[in-house]
N, C-alpha and C positions, 0 to 999 in steps of 0.2 A: 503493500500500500504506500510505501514510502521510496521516490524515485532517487537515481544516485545519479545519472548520465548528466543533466544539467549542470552540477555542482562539482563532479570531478577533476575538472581545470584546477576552483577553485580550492577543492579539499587540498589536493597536489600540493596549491602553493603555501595555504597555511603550514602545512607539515612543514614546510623548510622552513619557515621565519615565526614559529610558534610554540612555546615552550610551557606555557602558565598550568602550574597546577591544580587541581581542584580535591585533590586531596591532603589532611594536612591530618595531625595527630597534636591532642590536647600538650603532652609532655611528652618525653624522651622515654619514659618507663616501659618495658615490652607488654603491660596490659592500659595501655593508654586508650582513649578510644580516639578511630581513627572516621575522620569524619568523609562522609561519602556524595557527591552530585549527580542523580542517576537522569541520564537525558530519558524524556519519554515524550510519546503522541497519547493526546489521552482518550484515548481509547477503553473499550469494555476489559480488550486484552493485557491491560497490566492490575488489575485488579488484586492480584497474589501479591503482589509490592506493595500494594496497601494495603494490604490485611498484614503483610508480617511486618510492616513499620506497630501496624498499630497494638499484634499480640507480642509486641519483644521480641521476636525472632533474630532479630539483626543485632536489636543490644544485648543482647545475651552474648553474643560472638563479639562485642565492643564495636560494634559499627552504628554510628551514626548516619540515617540513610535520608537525604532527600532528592525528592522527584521534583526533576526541571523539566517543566514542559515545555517542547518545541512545536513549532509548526511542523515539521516533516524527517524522516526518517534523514535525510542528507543531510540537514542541520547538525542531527544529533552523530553522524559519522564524523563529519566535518570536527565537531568540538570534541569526542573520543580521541580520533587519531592527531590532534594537534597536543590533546592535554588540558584542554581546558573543561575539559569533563572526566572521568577515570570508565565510568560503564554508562553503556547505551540500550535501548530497546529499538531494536528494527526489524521489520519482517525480512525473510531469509533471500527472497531473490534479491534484494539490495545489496544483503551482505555478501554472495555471490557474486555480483556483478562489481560489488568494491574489489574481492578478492583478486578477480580476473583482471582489474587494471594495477593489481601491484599494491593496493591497499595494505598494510600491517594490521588486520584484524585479526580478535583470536574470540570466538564463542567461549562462554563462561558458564551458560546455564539456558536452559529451553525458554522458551517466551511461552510458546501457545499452540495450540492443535485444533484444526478446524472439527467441529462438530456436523454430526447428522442435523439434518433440520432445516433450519430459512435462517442460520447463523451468516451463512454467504448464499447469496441464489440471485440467479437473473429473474426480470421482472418484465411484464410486457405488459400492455394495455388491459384492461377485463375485455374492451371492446373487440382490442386487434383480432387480425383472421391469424395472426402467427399461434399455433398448435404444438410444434413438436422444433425440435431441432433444430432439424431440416430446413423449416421454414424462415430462418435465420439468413440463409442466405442470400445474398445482395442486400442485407440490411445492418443498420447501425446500432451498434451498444454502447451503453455508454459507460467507460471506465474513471475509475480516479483518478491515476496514470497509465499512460503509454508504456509500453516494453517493459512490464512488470508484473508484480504476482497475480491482479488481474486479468489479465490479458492472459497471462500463462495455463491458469487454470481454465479459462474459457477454451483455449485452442486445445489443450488435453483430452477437454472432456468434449468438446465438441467433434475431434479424430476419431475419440472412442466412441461418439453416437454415429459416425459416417460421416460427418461432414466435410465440404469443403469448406476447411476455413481461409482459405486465400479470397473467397470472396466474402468473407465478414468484414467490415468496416468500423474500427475502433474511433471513438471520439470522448476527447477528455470533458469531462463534466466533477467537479466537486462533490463529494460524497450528501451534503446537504441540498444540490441543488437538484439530486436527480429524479427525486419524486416530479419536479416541477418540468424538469427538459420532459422528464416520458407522458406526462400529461398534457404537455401543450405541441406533443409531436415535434418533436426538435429532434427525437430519436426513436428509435423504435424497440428498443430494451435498453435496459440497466443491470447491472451488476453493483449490487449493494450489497455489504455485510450489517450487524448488528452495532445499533441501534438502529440506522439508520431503515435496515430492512422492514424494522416492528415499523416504522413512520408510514412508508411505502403503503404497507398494507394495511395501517393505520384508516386510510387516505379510503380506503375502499374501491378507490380503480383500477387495481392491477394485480395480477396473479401470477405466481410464481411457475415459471416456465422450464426451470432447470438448475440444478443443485451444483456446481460444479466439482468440488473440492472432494466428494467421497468419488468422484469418479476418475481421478489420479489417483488417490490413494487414501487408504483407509485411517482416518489420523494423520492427516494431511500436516506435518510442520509450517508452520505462517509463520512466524519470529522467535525472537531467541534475544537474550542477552549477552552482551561482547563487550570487550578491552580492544585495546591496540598490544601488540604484541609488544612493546618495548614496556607497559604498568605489568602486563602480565608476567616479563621477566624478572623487570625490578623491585614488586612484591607480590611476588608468590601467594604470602599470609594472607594479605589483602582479598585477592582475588578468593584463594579458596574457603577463605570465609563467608565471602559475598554468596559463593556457593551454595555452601551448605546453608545458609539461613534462606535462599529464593528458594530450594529444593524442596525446604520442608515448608515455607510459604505457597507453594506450587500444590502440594501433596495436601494441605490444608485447605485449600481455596476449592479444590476438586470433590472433598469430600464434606464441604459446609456452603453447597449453592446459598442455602439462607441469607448464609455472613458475607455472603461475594454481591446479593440483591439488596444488602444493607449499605452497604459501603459504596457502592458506584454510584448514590446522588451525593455524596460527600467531595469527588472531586474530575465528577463528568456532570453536565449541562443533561442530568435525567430526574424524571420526578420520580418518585416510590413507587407510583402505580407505575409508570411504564417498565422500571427496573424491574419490579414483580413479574413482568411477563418476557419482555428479551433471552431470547435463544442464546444460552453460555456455548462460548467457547470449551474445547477441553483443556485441562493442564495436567502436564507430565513430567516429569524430571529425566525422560529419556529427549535429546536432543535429535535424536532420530536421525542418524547419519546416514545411514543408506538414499531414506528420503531426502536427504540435503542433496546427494550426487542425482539422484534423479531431477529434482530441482535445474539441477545446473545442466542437466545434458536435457531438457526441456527448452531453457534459459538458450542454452549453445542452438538448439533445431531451428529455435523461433529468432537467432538472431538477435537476441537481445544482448548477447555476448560473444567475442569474436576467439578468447580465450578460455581452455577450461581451468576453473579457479582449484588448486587442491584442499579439494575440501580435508583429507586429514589433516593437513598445517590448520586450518579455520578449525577446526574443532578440539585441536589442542591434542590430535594425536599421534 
């Protein structure tokens, strides 16, 4: 969901001319707490970082943990691999596609796993004559970004239902705006994940056309948590404490939907009632690397990337 192609000139040149820390530690003592700046989109999918800010998880390990929120997944690579942030939240065809151009990325901890359900789904008119697939083609969807995990899981899944997707036609549209382009015909589907999907269908006009994400793979990987390889070297401690406290926030959030529909009006733009009903995401503490190289040799078919990034190096192994 969060594009890196735009911004990669610039990430390049912060790397060379930018140093600034954003992690720091109260004293010199080896149980000091060591305080942490976590870049995020705020989204449903970081919701385990808030729940284990809020049950101890992190201070219990001595970490001080706050969520910086950015506008987009390239910001928060941008400020990881310069240093002016220590870990980041981005979905994984970014960090793929950081990889492939030479990026010093290292995964830390899984973000998020797409679910069954209208968690992610294309949307068409209630009215349209589009029915099946098929019908897709020579027509417009509308994505968040171009050459990214959008777009990726639509051509997967659209391959796997027969289609020609050389004549699907991608058009960028904001995740907020695209109840409105599909309603006033500016496109002829959507690709919307949650919350935005609950709005969608909210709205009462449109019906969900096609699932994409269970139909690349079951437990679909969407993001993940990462370093730059050079915090990752120079504290180890750091990092694998960050670990084990997102792991067991991960493993907690998964198994207390309640506590995850409590906390997401606390620091997403959602009322109680609509949190009560949005379709969760999964969380898992498997990073799911197989799924990562599939990703990237998707990423590599469709073009999105003209290198294969190693994903072992990315995944720290």
């Amino acid at each position: 969901m969060f594009p890196v192609h735009r911004t990669l000139a610039a990430v390049l040149s912060v790397v060379l001319v930018t140093g600034a820390a954003a992690c720091s530690r109260d004293s010199d003592e080896d149980d000091a707490v060591t305080r942490l700046d976590v870049g995020v989109v705020t989204v449903i999918d970081i919701a385990p970082l808030y729940l284990g800010i809020e049950k101890g998880f992190f201070a219990k390990r001595q970490l001080q943990v706050t969520p910086k929120p950015r506008q987009g997944g390239s910001l928060i690579v941008a400020a990881v691999v310069s240093g002016n942030q220590h870990i980041g939240f981005s979905n994984n065809t970014s960090l793929l596609i950081g990889a492939s151009k030479g990026l010093p990325l290292r995964i830390v901890a899984a973000g998020n796993q797409a679910a069954d359900g209208d968690y992610a789904a294309i949307f068409t008119r209630a009215d349209s004559k589009i029915g099946s697939p098929k019908d897709l083609v020579g027509k417009t969807i509308a994505v968040n970004n171009l050459n990214n995990v959008g777009p990726l899981s639509i051509n997967a899944a659209l391959q796997a239902s027969g289609v020609d997707i050389t004549r699907i036609k991608f058009v960028e549209v904001s995740f907020p705006e695209m109840g409105a382009a599909l309603a006033q015909r500016r496109v002829d589907a959507a690709w919307a994940v949650e919350p935005f999907a609950s709005a969608i269908k909210a709205n009462g006009g449109a019906k969900v056309l096609l699932r994409p994400y269970p139909l690349v793979a079951p437990h679909f990987p969407v993001a993940s948590y990462f370093t730059s390889e050079s915090f990752a070297a120079s504290d180890p401690g750091v990092v694998d404490r960050f670990r084990q406290a997102m792991n067991e926030s991960l493993t907690y959030a998964q198994g207390h939907p309640d506590e995850v529909r409590r906390i997401l009006p606390t620091y997403i733009n959602l009322t109680p009632e609509v949190a009560a009903h949005v379709v969760l995401p999964e969380w898992s503490t498997d990073v799911e690397a197989p799924l990562l190289r599939r990703t990237a040799e998707l990423a590599l078919k469709y073009g999105y990337l003209t290198t294969e990034p190693d994903v072992t190096r990315l995944v720290g192994g």
